[in-house]
C-alpha positions in Angstrom: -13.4 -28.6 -3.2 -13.4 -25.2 -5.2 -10.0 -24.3 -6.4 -10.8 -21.0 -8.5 -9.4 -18.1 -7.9 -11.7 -15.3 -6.9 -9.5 -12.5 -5.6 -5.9 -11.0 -7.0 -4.8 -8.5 -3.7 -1.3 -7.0 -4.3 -0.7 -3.8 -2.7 2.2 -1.2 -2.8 2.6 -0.8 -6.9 3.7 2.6 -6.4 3.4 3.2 -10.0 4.9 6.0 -11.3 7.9 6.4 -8.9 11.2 6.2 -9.8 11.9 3.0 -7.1 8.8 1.1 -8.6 10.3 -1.6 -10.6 6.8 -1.8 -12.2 7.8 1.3 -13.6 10.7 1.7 -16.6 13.0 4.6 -16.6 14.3 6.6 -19.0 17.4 5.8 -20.1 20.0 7.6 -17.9 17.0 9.5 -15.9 15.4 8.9 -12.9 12.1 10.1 -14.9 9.2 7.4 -15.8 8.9 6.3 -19.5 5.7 6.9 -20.3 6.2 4.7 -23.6 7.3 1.6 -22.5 6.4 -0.8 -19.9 8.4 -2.0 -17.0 9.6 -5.8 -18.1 8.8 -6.7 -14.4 5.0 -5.2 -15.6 4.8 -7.1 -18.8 6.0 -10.3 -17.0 4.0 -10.1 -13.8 0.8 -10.3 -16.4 1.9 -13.5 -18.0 2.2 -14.9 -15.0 -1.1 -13.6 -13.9 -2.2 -15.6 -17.0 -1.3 -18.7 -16.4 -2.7 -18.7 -13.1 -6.0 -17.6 -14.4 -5.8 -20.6 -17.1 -6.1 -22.8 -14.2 -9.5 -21.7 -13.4 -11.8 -24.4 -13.6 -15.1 -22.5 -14.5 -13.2 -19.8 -17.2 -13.9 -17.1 -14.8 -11.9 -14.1 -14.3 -10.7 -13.0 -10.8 -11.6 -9.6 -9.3 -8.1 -7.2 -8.7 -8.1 -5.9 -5.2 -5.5 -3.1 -5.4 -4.5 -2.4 -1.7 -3.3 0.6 -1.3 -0.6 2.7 -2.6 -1.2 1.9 -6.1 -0.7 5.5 -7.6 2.6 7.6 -6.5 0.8 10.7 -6.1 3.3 11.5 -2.8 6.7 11.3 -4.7 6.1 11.4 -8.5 3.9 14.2 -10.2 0.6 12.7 -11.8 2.2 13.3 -15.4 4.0 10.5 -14.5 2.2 7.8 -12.6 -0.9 8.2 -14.3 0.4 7.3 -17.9 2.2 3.9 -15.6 -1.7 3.1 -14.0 -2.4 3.4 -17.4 0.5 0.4 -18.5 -0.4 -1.3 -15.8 -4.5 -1.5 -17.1 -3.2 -2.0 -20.2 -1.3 -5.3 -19.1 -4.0 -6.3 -17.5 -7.2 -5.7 -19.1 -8.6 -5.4 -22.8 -8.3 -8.2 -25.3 -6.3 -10.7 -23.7 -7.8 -9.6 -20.1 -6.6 -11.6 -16.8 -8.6 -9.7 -14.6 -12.5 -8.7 -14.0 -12.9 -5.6 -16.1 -14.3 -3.7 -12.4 -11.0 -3.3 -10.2 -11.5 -3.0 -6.8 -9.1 -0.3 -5.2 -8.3 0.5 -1.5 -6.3 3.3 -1.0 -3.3 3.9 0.9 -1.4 6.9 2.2 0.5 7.3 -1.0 -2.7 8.1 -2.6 -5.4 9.1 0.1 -6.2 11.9 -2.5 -7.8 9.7 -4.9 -10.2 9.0 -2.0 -11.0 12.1 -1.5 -12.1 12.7 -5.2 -13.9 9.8 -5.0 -15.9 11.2 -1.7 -16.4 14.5 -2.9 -17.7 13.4 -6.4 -20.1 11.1 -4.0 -21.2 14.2 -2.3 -21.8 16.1 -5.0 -23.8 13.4 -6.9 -25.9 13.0 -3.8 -26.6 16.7 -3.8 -27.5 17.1 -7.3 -30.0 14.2 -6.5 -32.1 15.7 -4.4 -32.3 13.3 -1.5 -33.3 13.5 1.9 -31.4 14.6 4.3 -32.3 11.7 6.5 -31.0 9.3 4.0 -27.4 10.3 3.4 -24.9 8.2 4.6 -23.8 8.1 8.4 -20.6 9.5 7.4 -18.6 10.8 4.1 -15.3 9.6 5.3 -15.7 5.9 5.3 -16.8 4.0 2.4 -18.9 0.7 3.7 -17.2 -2.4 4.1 -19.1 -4.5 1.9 -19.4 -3.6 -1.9 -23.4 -4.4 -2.2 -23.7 -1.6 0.1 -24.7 1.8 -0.8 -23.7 4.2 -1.6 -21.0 3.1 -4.0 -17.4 5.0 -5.0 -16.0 5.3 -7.7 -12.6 6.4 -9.2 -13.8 8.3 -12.1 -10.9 10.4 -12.1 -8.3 6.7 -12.6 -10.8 5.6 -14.9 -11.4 9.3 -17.1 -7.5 9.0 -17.2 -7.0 5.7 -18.2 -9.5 6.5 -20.9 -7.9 9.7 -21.9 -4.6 8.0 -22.7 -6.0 5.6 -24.7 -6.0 2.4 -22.8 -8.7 0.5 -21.4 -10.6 1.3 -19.7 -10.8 -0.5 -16.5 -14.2 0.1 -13.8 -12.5 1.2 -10.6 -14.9 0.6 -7.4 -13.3 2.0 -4.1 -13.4 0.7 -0.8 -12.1 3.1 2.0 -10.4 2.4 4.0 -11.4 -1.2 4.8 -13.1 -3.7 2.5 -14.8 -7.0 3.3 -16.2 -9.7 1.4 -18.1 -12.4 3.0 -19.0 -15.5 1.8 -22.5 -16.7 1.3 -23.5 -18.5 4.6 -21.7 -15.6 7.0 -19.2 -18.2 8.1 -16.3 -16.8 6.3 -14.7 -13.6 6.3 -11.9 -11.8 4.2 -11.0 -8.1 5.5 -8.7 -6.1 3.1 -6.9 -2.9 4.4 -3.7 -1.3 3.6 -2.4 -0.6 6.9 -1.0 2.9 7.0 -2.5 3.2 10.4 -0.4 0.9 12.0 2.1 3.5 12.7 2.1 6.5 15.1 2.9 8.9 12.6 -0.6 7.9 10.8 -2.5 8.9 13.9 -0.7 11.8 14.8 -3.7 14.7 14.9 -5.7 12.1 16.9 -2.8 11.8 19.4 -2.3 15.6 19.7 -6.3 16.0 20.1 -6.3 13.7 22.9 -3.4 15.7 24.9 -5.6 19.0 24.8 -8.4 16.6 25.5 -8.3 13.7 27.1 -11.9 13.2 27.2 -12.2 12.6 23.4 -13.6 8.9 22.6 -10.7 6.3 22.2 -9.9 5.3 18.8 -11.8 2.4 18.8 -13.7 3.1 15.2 -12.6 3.1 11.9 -14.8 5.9 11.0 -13.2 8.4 14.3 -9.7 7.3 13.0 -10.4 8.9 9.1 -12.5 11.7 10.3 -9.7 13.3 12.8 -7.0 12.0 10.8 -7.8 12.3 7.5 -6.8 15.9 6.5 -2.7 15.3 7.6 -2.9 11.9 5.9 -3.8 13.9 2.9 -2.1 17.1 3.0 1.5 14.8 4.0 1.1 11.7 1.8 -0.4 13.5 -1.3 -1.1 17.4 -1.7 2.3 18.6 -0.2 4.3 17.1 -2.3 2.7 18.3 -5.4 3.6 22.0 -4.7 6.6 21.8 -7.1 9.3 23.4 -4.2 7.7 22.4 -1.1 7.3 18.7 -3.0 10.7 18.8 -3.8 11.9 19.5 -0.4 9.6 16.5 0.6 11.0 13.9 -1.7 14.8 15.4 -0.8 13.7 14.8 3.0 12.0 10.9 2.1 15.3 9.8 0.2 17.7 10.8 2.8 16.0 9.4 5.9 17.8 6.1 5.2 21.2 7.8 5.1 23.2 8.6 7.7 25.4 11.4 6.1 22.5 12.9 4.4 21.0 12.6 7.7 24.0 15.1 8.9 23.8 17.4 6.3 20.8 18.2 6.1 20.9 19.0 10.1 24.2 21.1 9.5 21.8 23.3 6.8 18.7 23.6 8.7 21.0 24.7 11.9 23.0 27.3 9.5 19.6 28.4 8.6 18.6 29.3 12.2 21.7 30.2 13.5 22.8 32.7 10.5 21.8 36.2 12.4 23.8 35.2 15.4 26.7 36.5 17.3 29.4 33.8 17.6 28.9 32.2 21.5 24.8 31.9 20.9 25.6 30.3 17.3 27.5 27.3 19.0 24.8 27.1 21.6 22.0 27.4 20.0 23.6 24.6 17.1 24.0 22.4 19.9 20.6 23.1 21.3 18.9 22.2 18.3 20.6 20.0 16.9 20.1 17.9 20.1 16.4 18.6 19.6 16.6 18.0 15.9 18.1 14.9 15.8 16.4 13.4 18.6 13.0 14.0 16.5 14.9 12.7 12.9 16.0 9.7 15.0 12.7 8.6 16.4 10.9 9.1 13.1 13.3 7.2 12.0 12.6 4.2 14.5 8.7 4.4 14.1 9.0 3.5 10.2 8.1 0.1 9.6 9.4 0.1 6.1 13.2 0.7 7.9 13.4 -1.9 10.0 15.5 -4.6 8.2 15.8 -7.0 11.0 12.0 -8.7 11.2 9.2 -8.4 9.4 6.7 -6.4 11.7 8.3 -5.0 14.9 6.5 -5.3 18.4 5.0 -1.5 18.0 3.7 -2.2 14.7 2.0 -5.0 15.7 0.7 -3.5 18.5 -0.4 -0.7 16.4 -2.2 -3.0 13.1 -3.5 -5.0 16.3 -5.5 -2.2 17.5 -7.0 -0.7 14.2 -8.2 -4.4 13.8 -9.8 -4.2 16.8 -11.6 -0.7 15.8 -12.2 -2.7 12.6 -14.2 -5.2 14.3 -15.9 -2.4 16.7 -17.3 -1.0 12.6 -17.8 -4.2 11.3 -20.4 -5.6 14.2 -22.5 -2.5 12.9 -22.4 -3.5 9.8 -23.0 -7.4 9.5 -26.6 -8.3 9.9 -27.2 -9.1 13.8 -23.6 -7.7 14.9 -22.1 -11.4 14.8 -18.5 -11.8 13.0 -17.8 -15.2 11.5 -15.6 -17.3 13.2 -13.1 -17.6 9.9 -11.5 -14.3 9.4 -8.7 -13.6 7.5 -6.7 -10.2 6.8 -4.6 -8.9 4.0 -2.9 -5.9 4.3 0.2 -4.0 2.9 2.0 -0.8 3.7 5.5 -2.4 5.2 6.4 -4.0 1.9 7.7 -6.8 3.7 5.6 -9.8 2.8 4.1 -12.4 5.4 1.9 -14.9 6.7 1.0 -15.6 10.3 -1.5 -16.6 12.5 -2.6 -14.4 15.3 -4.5 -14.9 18.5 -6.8 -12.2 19.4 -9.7 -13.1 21.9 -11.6 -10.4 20.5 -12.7 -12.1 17.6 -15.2 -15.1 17.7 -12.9 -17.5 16.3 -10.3 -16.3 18.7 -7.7 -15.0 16.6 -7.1 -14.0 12.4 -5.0 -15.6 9.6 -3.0 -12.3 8.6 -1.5 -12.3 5.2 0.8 -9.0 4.2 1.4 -8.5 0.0 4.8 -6.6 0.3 5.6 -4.2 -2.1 7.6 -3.3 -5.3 9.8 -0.4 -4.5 13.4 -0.4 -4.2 14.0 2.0 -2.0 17.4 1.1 -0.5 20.8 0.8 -1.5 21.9 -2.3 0.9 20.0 -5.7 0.4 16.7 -5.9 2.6 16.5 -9.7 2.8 12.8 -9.5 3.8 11.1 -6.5 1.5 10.0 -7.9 -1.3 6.7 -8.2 -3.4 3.6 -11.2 -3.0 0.2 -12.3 -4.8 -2.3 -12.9 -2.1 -5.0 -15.0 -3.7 -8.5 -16.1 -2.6 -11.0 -18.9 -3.6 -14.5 -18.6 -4.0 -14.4 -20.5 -0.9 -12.9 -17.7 0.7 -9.6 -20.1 1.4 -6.5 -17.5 1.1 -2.7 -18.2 0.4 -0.1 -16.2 -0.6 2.0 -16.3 -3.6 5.7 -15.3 -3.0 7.0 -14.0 -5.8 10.2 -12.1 -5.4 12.9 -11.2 -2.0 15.0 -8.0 -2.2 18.0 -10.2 -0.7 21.7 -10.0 -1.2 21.7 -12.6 -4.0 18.0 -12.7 -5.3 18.6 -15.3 -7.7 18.3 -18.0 -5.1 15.1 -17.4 -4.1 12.1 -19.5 -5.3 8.6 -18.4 -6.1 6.8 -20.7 -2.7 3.1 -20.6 -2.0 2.3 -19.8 1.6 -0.5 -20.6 3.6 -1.7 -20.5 7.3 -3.6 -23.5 9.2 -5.7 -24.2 6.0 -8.5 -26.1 6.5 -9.2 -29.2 3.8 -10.1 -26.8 1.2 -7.4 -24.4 1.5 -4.8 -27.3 1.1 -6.3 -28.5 -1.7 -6.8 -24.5 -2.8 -2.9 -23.9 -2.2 -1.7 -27.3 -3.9 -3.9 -26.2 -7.1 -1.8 -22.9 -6.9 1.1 -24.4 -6.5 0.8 -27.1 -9.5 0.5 -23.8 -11.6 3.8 -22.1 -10.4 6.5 -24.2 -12.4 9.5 -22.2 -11.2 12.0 -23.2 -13.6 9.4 -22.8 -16.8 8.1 -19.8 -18.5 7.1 -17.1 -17.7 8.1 -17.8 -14.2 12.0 -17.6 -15.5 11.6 -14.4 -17.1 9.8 -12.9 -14.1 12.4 -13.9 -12.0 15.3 -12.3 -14.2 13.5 -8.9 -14.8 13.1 -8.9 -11.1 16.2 -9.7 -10.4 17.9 -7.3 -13.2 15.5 -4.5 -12.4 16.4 -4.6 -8.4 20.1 -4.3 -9.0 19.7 -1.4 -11.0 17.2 0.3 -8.8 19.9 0.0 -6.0 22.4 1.9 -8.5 19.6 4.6 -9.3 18.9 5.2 -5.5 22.9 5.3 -4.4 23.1 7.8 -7.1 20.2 9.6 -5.9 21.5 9.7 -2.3 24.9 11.3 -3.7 22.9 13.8 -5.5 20.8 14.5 -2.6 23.9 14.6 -0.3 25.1 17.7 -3.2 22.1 19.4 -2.9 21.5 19.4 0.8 25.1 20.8 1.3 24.7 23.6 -1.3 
């Protein structure tokens, strides 16, 4: 049975941003040090090595970075870039534990990248003089499968890596599903990061279909990026760069999990409106939008996976990351020789930060239902304990057998948990796959011990960093 590991997915690095405990701080700043690596970082690699060590054939595995792996929606590019660049740096040149080609799916946090990478693909396709007839069916999907053309690329992550003097790492894009097959056809691995699980990812294809109810359902990938991919964008990338407007943004992304921020910054939007009026239409019209207000802020609030504490995908979401499978499959059939899907299929995805492994049934599929295996995330973006956010290796075989690596819980005492490999109805060759990853993870031995504690330290202190963040927020929002 082949026990080599293939495939490293994580997802949700967020590098660059002040709750990434992949990323260092200043001291006393909530700014990135663009010097010095996050311990978490420099640990997380020797880890990555010993797993690698155990590979039979002295192979190195591919990355899969699924989504959100550059803050480009909270943190200026000043400062994540130099932390992608850390991050390589970790991970590649002389003592490399990774393929030196990455292969990156982008997320919501940094859709933008993707949209360099299209436009660059345009404008190399231009400049070539093909035919018309032989462009691509569409510029706002990549293909699923890598040996298809045309190929993306992330020359701007790898120009920058380069430019700051680390090294440099090949970065292939995938957008915004990737799929890697195994040999015979049988076996299937789909990688996506999941933003459009949630309502507030679809929301110019919802507002379309009001006006227009006779617009096609969204039942293909491609139809979901093409009428949705501009507010993605604009939201999660470009608005928050426009140094008042992004500033406003990040205020209004802190304070969403507190209440009394919450408050205040409904009290100042309501003085706002209400400044020119008389007395009587003041009070009314407070109370009018307020009601209004806060009816919107609250359901927001109640759409965001990432908020609930209590389980880790709520019925909505998994309604939601159930039906962008199912347009998955609906692209997918078009692109697998003959239209016929294996009847092994597993999915890793990422976007809730709340790591997971679960079998679901789905009639849609040939095999009747997927293995579905979430990577968390490493952002500490909450000042209470969240018992089930925390941060996982998903790895896969060259089997295509796929476990999941549990690395750290974001619970109230973090010290008890254990690093536990995780897998779902494996077959012969996935047991044997998960108890070769297993004999590698001694938990009480280096650098398993150190990972832990930098973990642990570095998620204490990111709570103190965010409650003092809220109270500055709370300051600001009341001036």
């Amino acid at each position: 049975m082949a026990q080599n590991i293939r495939y490293i997915a994580l997802s949700d690095l967020h590098l660059g941003a002040e709750n990434s405990i992949l990323t260092r701080l200043r001291p006393e700043s909530t700014l990135a040090d663009l010097v010095r690596p996050s311990p978490v970082l420099t640990s997380l690699a020797e880890c990555l090595r010993v797993l690698v060590a155990g590979n039979s054939d002295g192979s190195l595995p591919t990355l899969i970075a699924d989504g959100d792996l550059v803050e480009l929606a909270l943190a200026s590019p000043s400062f994540s870039l130099p932390v992608v660049a850390q991050f390589a740096g970790a991970l590649a040149g002389r003592d490399a534990v990774v393929h030196d080609e990455v292969v990156f799916v982008p997320g919501n946090h940094d859709h933008h990248l993707w949209e360099m990478s299209r436009e660059r693909a345009v404008e190399e396709f231009l400049k070539s003089g093909g035919r018309l007839e032989d462009k691509p069916l569409s510029w706002h999907t990549s293909p699923m499968f890598l040996e298809r053309t045309p190929a993306f690329r992330a020359d701007f992550l790898e120009d920058a890596m380069d430019y700051l003097g680390h090294p440099r790492l090949g970065v292939r894009v995938a957008y915004p599903d990737l799929a890697i097959a195994s040999p015979d056809g049988r076996r299937l691995v789909l990688v996506t990061h999941g933003h459009y699980m949630e309502r507030v990812g679809t929301l110019v294809s919802a507002l379309a279909r009001l006006f227009e109810p006779s617009a096609p359902p969204l039942d293909d990938v491609d139809v979901i990026e093409r009428e949705n991919w501009a507010w993605v964008d604009f939201f999660w990338s470009e608005l928050a760069q426009s140094s008042r407007t992004g500033a406003v943004v990040e205020r209004l992304y802190d304070s969403m999990q507190d209440t009394r921020a919450i408050e205040t910054l409904l009290g100042s939007l309501i003085a706002g409106v209400t400044r020119r009026q008389n007395p009587l239409l003041r009070r009314i019209e407070s109370w009018g939008v307020r009601r209004v207000l806060g009816h919107i802020i609250e359901g927001r609030l109640h759409e965001r996976e990432r908020d609930r504490a209590a389980e880790v995908l709520d019925a909505g979401s998994r309604k939601g990351l159930a039906a962008y499978l199912d347009a998955v499959r609906h692209s997918l059939q078009r692109q697998v020789d003959g239209g016929e899907l294996p009847l092994d299929v597993s999915v890793i995805t990422g976007h809730t930060h709340k790591p997971f492994s679960e079998r679901w049934d789905d009639p849609g599929w040939p095999g009747g239902g997927l293995r579905v295996f979430n990577c968390g995330g490493w952002v500490v973006d909450r000042v209470e304990p969240q018992p089930l956010t925390g941060g996982a290796l998903v790895l896969v075989s060259d089997e295509l057998d796929v476990v999941s690596l549990r690395l750290y819980q974001q619970s109230p005492d973090p010290s008890s948990h254990r690093i536990v490999v995780e897998t779902v109805e494996p077959g012969p060759g996935g047991q044997a796959f998960a108890e070769h990853v297993e004999s590698l993870v001694r938990d009480d031995e280096e650098p398993w011990t150190s990972f832990r504690q930098a973990v642990n330290e570095l998620v204490l202190e990111r709570r103190v960093v965010m409650r003092e963040i809220l109270e500055g927020e709370l300051e600001l929002l009341r001036d």
